[in-house]
PAMAR-600435 format. One line per 4 residues: number of its first residue (from 1); for each residue x, y, z of C-alpha. Coordinates in steps of 0.2 Angstrom, whole numbers, plus 5000, padded with zeros to 4 digits. Layout:
N
NUM	X Y Z  ...
REM end
This chain:
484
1	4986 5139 5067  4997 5143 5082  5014 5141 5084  5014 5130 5098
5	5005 5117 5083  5016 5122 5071  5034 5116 5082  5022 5101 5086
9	5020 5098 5065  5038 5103 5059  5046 5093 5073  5038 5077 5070
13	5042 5079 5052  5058 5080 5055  5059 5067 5067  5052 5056 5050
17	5063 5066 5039  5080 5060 5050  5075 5042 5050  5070 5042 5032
21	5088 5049 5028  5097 5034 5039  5086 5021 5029  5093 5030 5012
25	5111 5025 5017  5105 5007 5013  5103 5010 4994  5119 5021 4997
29	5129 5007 5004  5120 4994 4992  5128 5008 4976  5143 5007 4984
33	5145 4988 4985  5140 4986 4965  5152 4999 4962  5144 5012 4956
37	5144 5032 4957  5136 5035 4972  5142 5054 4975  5126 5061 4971
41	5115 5052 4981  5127 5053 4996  5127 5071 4995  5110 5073 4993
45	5107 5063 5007  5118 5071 5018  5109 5088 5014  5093 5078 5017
49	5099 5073 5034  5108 5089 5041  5089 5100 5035  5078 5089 5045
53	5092 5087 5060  5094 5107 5061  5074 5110 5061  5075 5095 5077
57	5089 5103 5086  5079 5121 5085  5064 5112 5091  5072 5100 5104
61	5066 5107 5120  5049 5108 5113  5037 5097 5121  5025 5089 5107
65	5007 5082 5110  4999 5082 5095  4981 5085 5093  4970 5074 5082
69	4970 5091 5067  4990 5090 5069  4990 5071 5067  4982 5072 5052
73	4989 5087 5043  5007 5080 5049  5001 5063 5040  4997 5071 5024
77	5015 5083 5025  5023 5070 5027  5018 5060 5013  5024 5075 5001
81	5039 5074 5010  5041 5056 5006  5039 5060 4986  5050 5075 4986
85	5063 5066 4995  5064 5049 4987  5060 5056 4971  5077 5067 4971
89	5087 5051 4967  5078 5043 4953  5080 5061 4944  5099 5063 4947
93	5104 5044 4940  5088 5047 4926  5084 5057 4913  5064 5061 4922
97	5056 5075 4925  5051 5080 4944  5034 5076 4941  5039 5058 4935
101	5051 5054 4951  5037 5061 4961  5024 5051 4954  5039 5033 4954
105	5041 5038 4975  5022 5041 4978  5019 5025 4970  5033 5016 4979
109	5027 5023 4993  5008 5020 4993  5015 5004 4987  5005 5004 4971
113	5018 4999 4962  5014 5008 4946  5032 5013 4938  5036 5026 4922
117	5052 5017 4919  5052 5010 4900  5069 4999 4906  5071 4994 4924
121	5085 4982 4920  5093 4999 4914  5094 5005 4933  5108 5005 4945
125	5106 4994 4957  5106 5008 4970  5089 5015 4961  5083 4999 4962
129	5084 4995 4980  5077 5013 4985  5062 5007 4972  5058 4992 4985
133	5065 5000 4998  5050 5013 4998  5040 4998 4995  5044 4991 5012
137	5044 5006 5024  5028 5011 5015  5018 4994 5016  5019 4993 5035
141	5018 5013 5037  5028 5025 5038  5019 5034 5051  5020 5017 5060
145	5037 5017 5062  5038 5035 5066  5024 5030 5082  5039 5018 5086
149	5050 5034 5087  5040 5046 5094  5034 5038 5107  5051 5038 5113
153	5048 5058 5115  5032 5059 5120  5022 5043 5125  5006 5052 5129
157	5002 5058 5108  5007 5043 5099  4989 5036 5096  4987 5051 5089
161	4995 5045 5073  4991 5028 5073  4975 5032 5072  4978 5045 5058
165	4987 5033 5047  4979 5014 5053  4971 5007 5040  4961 4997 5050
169	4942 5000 5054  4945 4996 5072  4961 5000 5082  4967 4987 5091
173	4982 4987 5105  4990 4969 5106  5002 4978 5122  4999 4991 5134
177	5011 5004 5123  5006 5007 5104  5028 5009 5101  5028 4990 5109
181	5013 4986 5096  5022 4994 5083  5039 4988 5086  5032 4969 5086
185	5023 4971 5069  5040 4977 5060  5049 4962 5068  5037 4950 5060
189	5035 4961 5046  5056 4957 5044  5054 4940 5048  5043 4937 5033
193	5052 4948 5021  5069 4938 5024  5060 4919 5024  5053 4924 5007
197	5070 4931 5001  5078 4914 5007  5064 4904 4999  5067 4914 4981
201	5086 4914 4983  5084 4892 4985  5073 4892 4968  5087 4900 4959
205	5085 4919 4960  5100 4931 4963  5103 4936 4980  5100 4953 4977
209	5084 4950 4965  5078 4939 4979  5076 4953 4991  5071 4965 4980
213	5057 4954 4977  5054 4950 4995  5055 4968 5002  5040 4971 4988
217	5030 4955 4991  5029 4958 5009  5023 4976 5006  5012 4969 4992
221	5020 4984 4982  5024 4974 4966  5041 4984 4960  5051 4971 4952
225	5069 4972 4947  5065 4964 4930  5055 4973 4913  5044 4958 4912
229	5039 4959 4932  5039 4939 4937  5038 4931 4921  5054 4935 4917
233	5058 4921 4928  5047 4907 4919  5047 4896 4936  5032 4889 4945
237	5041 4890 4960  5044 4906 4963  5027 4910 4956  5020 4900 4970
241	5031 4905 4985  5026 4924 4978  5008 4920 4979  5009 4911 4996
245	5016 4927 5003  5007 4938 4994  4995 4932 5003  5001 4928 5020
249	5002 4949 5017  4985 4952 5015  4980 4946 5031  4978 4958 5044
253	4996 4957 5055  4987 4958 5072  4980 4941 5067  5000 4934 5063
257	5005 4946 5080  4995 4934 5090  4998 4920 5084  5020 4922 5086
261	5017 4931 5102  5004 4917 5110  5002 4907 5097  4985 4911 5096
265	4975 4904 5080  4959 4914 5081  4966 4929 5072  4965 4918 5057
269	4946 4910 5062  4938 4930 5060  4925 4932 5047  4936 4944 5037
273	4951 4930 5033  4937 4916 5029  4929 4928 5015  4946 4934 5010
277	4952 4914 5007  4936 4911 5001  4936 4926 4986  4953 4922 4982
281	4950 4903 4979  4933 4907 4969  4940 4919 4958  4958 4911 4956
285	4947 4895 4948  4937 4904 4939  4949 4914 4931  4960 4896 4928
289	4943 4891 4922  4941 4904 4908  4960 4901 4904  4958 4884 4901
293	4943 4886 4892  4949 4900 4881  4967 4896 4878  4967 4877 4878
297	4982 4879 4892  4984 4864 4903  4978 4863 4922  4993 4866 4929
301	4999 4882 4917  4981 4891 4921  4979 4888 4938  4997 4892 4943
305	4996 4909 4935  4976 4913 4939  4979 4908 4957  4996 4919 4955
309	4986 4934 4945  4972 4932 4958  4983 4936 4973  4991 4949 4965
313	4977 4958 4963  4966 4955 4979  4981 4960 4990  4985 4976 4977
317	5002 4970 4972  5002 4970 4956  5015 4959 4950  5013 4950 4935
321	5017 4935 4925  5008 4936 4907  4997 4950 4899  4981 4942 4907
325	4973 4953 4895  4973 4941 4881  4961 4929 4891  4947 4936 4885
329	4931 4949 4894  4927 4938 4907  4944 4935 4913  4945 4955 4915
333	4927 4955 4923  4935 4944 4937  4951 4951 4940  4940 4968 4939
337	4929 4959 4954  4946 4955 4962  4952 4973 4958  4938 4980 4968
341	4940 4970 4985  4957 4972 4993  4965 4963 5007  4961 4965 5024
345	4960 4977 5035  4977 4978 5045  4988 4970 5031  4998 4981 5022
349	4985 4979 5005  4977 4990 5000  4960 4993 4992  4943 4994 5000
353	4945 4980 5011  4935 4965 5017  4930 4971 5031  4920 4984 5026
357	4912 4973 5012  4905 4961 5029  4901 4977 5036  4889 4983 5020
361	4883 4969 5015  4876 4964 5034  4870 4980 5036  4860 4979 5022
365	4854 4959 5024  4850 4969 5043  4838 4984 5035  4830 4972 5024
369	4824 4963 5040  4821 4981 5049  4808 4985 5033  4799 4968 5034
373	4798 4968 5053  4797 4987 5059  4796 4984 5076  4810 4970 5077
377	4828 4977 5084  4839 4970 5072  4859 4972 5075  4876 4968 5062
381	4887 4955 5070  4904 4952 5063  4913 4940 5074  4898 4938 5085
385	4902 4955 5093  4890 4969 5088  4894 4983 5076  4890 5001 5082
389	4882 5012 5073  4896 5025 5071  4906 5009 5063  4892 5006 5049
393	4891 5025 5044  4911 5026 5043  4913 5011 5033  4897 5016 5022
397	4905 5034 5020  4921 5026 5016  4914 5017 5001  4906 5034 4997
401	4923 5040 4996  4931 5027 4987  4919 5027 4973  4918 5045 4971
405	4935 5048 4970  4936 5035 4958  4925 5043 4947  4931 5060 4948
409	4950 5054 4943  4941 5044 4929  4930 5057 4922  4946 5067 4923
413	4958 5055 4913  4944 5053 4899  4942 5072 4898  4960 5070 4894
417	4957 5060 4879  4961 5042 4884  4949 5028 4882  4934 5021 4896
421	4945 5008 4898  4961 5015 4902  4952 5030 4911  4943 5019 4923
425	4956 5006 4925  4969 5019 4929  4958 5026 4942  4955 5011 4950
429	4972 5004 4948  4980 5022 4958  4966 5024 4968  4966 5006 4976
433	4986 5006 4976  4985 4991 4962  4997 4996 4950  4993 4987 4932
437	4978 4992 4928  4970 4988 4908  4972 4995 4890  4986 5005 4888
441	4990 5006 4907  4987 4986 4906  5001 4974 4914  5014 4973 4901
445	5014 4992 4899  5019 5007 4911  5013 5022 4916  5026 5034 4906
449	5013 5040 4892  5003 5052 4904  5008 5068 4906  5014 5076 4918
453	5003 5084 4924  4992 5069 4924  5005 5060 4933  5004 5074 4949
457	4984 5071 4948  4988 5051 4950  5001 5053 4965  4989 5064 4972
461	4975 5049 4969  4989 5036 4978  4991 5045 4992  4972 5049 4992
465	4969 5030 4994  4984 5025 5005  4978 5037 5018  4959 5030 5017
469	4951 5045 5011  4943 5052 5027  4963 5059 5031  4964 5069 5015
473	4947 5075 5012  4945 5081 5031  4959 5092 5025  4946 5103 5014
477	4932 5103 5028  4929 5123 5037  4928 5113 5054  4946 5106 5050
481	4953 5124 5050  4942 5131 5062  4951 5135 5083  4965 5125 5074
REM end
């Protein structure tokens, strides 16, 4: 790698590292409005600050453009950066280890949502903000934002990241300038977090609960403020206010872009919204089905909380009301269907997507035509617009991907000793930026038993499945290093 790469790396980092240090003064100020010791944090964050300013002001004449290999190796840095930096805190104002506040920031971060805290409630409320507060800058994208800044300084290379970290299958501009795009998404993103906090705040839920909530809804991140997640609450309103948003997050937010910017509709009209509304109401009555059935509950107990578990799940929250577990096998068989699809593409869920299940399926409803009429010219529509071929392999190798690093961390966590179910679960839960998965990492447990080196191997699954695979593994590819 040449120097002129390396300033273009290093200074974009810092450029991330400088904002991340002004959003840490909101936990700050948050410590300092409880009353509580705050000196530590403040200092770190001062040091945090003054490193990443010093590398920018000894880069400042530098003029980046960042190659599509600088892009991506600043995106995964970066996200090393954000675990190292965020984890700091939670290790002066807890007894943890560093892998453990690594492990709490990735998964904030990736907005997982899995924790190693035994007793939230225990927390300063400084802690607690940062928790969610990683949650939200996370959910959108951190690189997102840093497009928004970048661009500032150099216009010309900010696709360059957006592309790198965009979780969709298809970039799409809504304005001429991806900063303008970018700038647009956080406003809405805001928007929503702060009329979910007001709707939570008017069921009864403390102000600060109320965001902290909000900040990790709208992220579908799933860090609570409570031990017992949402149940702790035992109201149906704020059960179906979360769901509703939780879902509304899920969506892909170039679809809720249009529509506040023209009040264009068709966003919501694609293919990929209709079988993402579709899934969630067939498996949100099925599971209330299976409760019913099981449990004797009443109508309105099962299908507020299976149409809650349901969302919580498909969008990769993970917030929880009850230990769903203790419906039975075939209420784990759906939310483990639920578990595998994701939100859409766009949103700030993760998982494998919609999309790219309308994509695989299509294809091969396409090739069974191609086999039974060799001669026909058969295409994959989504949308009535036709899919190109590169489209199809990239989605078919990202499925590749997500399977096979899914079976790799499984096989890994059962050589370690725990069960199939906690192995695969686990996997699939870090993988897919979930959270609760089942058995001993099930919903009403936490993920404080692994070890840790175990919990280094699941940050590094996270951050695997936040950046979409193709990001990280490029990484270990000859032709990524090679005239770098």
């Amino acid at each position: 790698m040449d120097i002129h790469a390396l300033k273009n790396v290093f200074k974009f980092i810092s450029i991330i590292g400088i904002a991340l240090s002004l959003f840490f003064l909101f936990p700050i100020l948050v410590g300092e409005f409880y009353q509580e010791d705050i000196d530590a944090f403040l200092y770190f964050n001062i040091f945090f600050f003054s490193s990443n300013a010093v590398i920018f002001l000894f880069l400042k004449k530098h003029q980046m453009n960042l190659s599509i290999k600088e892009g991506i190796l600043s995106v995964n840095l970066i996200w090393i950066l954000l675990g190292i930096a965020a984890g700091t805190p939670y290790m002066l104002y807890s007894d943890i280890t560093a892998s453990e506040a690594f492990f709490e920031a990735i998964s904030g971060f990736t907005t997982t949502g899995a924790t190693i805290y035994t007793d939230i409630e225990s927390l300063p409320k400084s802690i607690l903000f940062l928790r969610s507060l990683t949650h939200w800058l996370g959910g959108m994208g951190i690189i997102v934002l840093g497009v928004g800044l970048f661009s500032v300084i150099n216009p010309s290379g900010s696709m360059t990241l957006f592309k790198a970290e965009s979780t969709g299958i298809k970039m799409e501009k809504i304005t001429p300038k991806v900063k303008d795009t970018a700038l647009l998404l956080w406003g809405i993103y805001l928007l929503f977090t702060v009329l979910d906090a007001l709707a939570l705040k008017l069921t009864g839920m403390q102000t600060f609960d109320a965001i902290n909530h909000a900040m990790s809804t709208i992220s579908t991140g799933g860090f609570s403020t409570k031990n017992d997640s949402l149940g702790f609450y035992d109201s149906s309103a704020i059960v179906w206010i979360t769901t509703v948003f939780m879902m509304i997050s899920g969506i892909n937010f170039l679809a809720h872009l249009k529509f506040f910017s023209t009040g264009n509709t068709g966003g919501y009209r694609r293919e990929e919204v209709l079988w993402y509304m579709t899934l969630f109401v067939l498996l949100s009555f099925a599971l209330g089905m299976v409760d019913i059935v099981a449990n004797a509950d009443s109508i309105s107990h099962a299908f507020t909380h299976s149409f809650f578990t349901i969302a919580s799940v498909l969008t990769t929250t993970g917030f929880v009301t009850l230990d769903y577990e203790l419906w039975g096998h075939m209420a784990i068989a759906i939310i483990f269907i639920a578990m595998f699809v994701g939100g859409n593409a766009g949103s700030t869920a993760g998982g494998v997507k919609v999309i790219r299940y309308i994509v695989l399926f299509k294809n091969i409803g396409a090739e069974f035509k191609r086999i039974l009429n060799p001669q026909a010219i058969v295409g994959v529509f989504i949308d009535r617009e036709k899919i190109s071929s590169k489209v199809i392999t990239a989605t078919s190798g990202f499925i590749f991907l997500f399977v096979l690093t899914n079976m790799l961390v499984t096989l890994y966590l059962f050589t370690r000793g725990y069960d199939v179910m906690t192995s695969m679960s686990t996997a699939l839960a870090t993988v897919g930026n979930i959270g609760p998965g089942f058995s001993l990492s099930g919903p009403v447990h936490n993920y404080a038993f692994f070890t840790d080196i175990d919990k280094v191997v699941l940050s590094i699954a996270m951050i695997i499945g936040r950046l979409e695979f193709y990001t990280v593994f490029l990484l270990f590819s000859r032709s990524f290093w090679k005239k770098f």
